[in-house]
C-alpha positions as CSV (number, residue, x, y, z in Angstrom):
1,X,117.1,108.2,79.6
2,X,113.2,109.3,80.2
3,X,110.8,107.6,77.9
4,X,108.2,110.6,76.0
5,X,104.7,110.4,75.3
6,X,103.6,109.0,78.6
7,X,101.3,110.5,81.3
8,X,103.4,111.3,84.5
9,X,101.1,109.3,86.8
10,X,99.3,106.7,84.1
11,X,101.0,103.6,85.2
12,X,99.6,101.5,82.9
13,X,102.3,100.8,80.8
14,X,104.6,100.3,82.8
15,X,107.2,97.3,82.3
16,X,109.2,96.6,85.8
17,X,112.6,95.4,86.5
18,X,113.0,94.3,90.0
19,X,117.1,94.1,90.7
20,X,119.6,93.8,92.9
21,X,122.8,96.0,93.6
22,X,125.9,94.4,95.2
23,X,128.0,96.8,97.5
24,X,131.1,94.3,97.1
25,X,131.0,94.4,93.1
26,X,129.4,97.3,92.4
27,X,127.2,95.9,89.9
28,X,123.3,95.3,89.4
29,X,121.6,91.9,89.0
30,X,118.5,91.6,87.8
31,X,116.1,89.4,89.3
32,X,112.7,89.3,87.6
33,X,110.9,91.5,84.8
34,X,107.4,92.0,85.2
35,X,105.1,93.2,82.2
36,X,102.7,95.7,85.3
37,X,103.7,98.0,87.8
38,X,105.7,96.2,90.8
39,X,106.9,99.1,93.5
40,X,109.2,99.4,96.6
41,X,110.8,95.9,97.5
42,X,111.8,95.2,101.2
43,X,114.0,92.6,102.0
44,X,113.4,90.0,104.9
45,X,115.6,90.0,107.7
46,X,116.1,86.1,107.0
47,X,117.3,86.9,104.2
48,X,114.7,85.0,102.0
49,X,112.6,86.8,100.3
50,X,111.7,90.1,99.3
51,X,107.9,92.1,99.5
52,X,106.4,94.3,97.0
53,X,103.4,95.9,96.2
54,X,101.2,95.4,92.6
55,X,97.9,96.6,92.1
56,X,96.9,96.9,95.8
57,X,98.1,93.8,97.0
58,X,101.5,92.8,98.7
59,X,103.8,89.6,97.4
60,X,106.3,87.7,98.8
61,X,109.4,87.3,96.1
62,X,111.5,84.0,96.8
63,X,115.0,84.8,96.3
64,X,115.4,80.7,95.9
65,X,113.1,80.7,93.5
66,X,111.9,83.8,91.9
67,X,108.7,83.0,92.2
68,X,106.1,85.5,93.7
69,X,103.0,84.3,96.5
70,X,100.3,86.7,97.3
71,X,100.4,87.5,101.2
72,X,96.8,87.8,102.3
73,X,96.1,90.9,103.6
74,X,92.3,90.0,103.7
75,X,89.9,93.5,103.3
76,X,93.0,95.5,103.5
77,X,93.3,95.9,98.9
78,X,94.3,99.0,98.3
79,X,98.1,98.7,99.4
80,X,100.4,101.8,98.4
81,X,104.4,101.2,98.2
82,X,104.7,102.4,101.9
83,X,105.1,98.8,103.6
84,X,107.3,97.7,106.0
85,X,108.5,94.0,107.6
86,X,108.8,93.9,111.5
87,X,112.6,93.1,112.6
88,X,111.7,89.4,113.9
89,X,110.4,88.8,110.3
90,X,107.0,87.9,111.9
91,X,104.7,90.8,110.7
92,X,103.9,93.3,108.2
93,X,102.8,97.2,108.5
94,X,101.0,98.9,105.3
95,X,99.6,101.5,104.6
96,X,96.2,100.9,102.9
97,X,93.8,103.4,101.5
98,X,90.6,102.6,103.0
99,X,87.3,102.8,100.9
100,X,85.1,105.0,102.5
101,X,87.4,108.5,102.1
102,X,90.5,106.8,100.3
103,X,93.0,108.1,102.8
104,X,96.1,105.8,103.4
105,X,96.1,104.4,107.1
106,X,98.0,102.2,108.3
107,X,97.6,97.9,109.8
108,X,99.7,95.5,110.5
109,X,98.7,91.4,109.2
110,X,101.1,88.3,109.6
111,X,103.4,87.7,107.4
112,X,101.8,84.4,107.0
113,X,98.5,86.4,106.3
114,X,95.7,86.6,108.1
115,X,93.1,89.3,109.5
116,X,94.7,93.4,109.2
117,X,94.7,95.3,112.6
118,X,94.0,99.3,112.3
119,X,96.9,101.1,114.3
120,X,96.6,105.1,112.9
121,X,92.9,105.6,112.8
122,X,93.5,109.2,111.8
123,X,94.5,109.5,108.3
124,X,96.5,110.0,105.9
125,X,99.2,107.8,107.3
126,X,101.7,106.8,105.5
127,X,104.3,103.9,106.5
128,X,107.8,104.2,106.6
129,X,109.7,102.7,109.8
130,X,109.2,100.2,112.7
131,X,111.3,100.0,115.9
132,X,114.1,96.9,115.8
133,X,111.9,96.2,119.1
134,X,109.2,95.5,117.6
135,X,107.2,98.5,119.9
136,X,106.9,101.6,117.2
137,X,105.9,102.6,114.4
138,X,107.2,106.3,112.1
139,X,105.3,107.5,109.3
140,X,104.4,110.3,107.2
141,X,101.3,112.2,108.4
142,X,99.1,115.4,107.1
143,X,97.5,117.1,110.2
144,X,95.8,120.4,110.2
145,X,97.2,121.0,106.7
146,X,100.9,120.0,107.3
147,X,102.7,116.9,106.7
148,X,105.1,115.6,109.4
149,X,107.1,112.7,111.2
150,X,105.3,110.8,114.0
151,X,105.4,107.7,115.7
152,X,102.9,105.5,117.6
153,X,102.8,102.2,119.7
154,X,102.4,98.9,117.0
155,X,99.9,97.8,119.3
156,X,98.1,101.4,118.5
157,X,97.4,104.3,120.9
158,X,98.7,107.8,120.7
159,X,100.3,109.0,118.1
160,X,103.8,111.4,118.9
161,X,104.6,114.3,116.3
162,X,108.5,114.4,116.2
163,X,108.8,117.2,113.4
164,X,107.5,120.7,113.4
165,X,109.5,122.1,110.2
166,X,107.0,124.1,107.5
167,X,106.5,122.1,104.1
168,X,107.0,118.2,103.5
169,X,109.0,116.0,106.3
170,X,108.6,112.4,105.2
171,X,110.2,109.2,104.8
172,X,111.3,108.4,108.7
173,X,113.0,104.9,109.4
174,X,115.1,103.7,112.4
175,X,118.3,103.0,111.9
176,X,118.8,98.8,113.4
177,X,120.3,100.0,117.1
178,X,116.8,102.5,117.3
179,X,118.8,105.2,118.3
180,X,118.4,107.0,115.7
181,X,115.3,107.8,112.7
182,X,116.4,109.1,109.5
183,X,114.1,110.9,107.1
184,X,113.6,113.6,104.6
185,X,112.3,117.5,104.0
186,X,112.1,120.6,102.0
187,X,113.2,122.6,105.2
188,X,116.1,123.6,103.9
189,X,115.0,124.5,100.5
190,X,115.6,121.1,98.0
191,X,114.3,118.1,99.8
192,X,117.2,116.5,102.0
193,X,118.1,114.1,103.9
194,X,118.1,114.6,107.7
195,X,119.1,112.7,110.9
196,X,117.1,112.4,114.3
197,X,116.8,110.7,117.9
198,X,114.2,108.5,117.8
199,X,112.5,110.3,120.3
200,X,112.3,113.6,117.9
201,X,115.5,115.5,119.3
202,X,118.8,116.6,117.4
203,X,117.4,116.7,114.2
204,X,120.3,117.2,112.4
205,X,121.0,117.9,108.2
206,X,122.8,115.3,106.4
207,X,122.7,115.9,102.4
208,X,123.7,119.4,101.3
209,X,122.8,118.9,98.2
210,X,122.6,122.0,95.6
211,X,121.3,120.6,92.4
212,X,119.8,117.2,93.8
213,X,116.5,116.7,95.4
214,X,117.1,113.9,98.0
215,X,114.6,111.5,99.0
216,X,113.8,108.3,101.2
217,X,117.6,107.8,102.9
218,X,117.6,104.0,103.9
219,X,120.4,103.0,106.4
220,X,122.0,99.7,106.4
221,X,121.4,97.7,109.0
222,X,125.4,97.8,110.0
223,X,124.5,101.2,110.1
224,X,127.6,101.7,108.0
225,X,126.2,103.1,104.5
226,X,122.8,105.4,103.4
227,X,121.2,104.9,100.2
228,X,119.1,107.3,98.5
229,X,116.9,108.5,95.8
230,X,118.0,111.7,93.8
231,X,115.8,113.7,91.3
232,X,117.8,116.5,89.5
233,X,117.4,120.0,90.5
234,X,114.5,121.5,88.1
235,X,113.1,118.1,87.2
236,X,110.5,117.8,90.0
237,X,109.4,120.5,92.8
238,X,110.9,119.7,96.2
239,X,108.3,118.1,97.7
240,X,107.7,115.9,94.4
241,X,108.3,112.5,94.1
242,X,106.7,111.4,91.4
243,X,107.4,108.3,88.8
244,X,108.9,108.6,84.8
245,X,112.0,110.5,86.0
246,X,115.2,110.1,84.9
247,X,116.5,109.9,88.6
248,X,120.1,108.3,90.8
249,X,120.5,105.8,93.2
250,X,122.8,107.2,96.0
251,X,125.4,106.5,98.3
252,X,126.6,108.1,101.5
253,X,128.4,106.7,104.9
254,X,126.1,106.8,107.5
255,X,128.5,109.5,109.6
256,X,128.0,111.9,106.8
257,X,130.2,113.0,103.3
258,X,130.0,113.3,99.8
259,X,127.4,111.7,97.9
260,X,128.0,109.3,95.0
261,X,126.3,107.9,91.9
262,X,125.6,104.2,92.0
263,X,122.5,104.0,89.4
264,X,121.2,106.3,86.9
265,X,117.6,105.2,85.8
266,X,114.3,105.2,85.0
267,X,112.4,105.6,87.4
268,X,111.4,107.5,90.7
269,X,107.9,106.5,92.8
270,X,108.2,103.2,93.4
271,X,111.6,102.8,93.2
272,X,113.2,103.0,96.5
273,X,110.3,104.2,98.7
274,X,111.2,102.0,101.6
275,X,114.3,100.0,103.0
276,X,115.4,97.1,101.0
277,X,118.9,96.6,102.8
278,X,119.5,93.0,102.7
279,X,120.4,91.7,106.6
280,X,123.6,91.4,105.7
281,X,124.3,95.2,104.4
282,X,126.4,93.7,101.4
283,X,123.2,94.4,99.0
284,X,119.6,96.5,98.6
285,X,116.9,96.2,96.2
286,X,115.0,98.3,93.9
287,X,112.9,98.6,90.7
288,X,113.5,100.5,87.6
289,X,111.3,101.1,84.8
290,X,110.4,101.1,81.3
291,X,107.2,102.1,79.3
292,X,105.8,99.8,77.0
293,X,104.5,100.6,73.3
């Protein structure tokens, strides 16, 4: 249930609850509490740990342990929750808003830390998706007043504009064979979820949602199951996705179907912004929230 008396965007107060939902049981298990604003776990494709973003910065989460280590990111401070891990487990993209204009752009830095490397000099850039090869990145973009899907070498180079739909198209990620990026947008309306080649063609609707705004679909890497966020019909404008929503967590095959309810929270930005598919596909992660007195 929503929490009153509290700012829509003044995180301050919030209390985070980083869990853990198991496909084979159905269930939630909560891994850590923490008394700030934690947002947007990945999971490590050795299975090991997770990453989150707090107050600019990235952490690593040991699942062994539950005990979180500051990745240095060096001048790179002003992290947002769109951060992803390379598929060799060696690397990090995120997007960071840079001091001069505070538009997001987008570096990669070990995983080890160490020094950031600019890849989308043009800005803002937001971070959503990196090739299982290693070779390309997808992201949000605004250019010339709209925002859109493109890609661009990891190494950095030219950047590739896959969508052309009026309004909000966001949230692209390649499925583990990178055949295919899924992503979101208000072209039909409600925000949905939607299906493309990774090379921009066949973009194809997968949600048909009529009281549910669909955001952020994440596809397991057996590329068997989609999880997604939902914001109720009224509650937010399409293109929204703000936090302090009473919001769902869900679940659709990857081939297409019905949608069901796995999670009803508290919650919204920061929850689910990027994949947090464990490597084994039998779990994901996300946060949920609470507002302290």
């Amino acid at each position: 249930m929503a929490q009153d008396k509290v700012d829509l965007w003044d995180r301050s107060r919030d209390r985070s609850i980083l869990q853990v939902y198991h496909m084979d049981a159905g269930e939630c298990e909560t891994l850590a509490e923490f008394e700030y604003l934690i947002e947007a776990p990945n999971w490590s494709p050795d299975g090991s740990f997770l990453v989150y973003n707090s107050e600019g910065r990235v952490y690593r989460f040991c699942l062994k342990t539950g005990e979180s280590t500051l990745i240095d990111t060096g001048f790179v401070g002003n992290c947002n929750n769109d951060h992803v891990l390379s598929a060799d487990g060696q690397s990090i993209a995120v997007s960071h808003g840079v001091k001069e204009d505070r538009q997001s752009r987008i570096y990669t830095v070990p995983i080890t830390g160490g020094v950031p490397r600019l890849v989308t000099p043009l800005a803002p850039s937001y971070l959503h998706g990196w090739s299982p090869d290693g070779k390309t990145l997808a992201y949000c973009a605004q250019r010339n007043g709209e925002f859109d899907v493109y890609t661009i070498p990891a190494e950095g180079g030219e950047e590739t504009r896959l969508t052309d739909a009026p309004g909000l198209n966001d949230g692209p990620e390649y499925d583990s064979a990178g055949e295919y990026i899924w992503f979101n947008s208000v072209r039909a309306g409600l925000m949905q979820a939607f299906r493309m080649r990774a090379d921009g063609s066949e973009q194809t609707q997968m949600t048909f949602e009529e009281d549910w705004n669909i955001w952020f679909p994440h596809i397991s890497p057996d590329r068997q199951w989609v999880v997604m966020l939902g914001y109720r019909k009224g509650d937010v404008e399409p293109h929204e996705h703000v936090p302090h929503k009473d919001v769902e967590l869900k679940l659709m095959p990857a081939a297409g179907g019905p949608l069901k309810t796995i999670v009803s929270l508290f919650g919204g930005q920061g929850t689910i912004n990027v994949n947090s598919w464990s490597p084994d596909s039998k779990s994901f992660a996300f946060v949920r929230y609470e507002i302290r007195p």
